[in-house]
Phi, psi and omega in degrees: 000170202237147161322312178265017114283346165247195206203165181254115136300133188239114161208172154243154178212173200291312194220169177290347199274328187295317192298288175305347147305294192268013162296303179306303216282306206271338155284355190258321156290001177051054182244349181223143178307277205228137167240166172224108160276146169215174220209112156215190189240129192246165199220107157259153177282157235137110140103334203100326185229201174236127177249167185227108161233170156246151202231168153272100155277143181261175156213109174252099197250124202240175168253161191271334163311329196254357174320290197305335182291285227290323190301330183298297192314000000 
């Protein structure tokens, strides 16, 4: 395999126990090599207005063939 085959996910969720759900789940189906959480703080439109939360970001590194399984999951 080639280098531009596989690809980095980026997503976020709300709390640690989601963030560690789906760390389990998608390492346990072997949909992801390795993931990296980090806790950070995001500034989005909601609402009309403008929020501030913290958030868990995932980074997961995959093969780009397993995108659409991890995206069902």
């Amino acid at each position: 395999m080639e280098a531009s085959d596989y690809c980095l996910i980026k997503t976020t969720t709300d709390t640690k126990e989601n963030a560690d759900a789906i760390t389990k789940i998608l390492l346990e189906k072997k949909l992801i090599a390795c993931v990296q959480s980090s806790i950070i703080q995001s500034a989005y439109h909601w609402q009309g207005k403008i929020a501030e939360s913290e958030e868990i970001l995932l980074q997961m590194k995959t093969k780009k063939s397993l995108f659409k399984k991890i995206q069902t999951e």
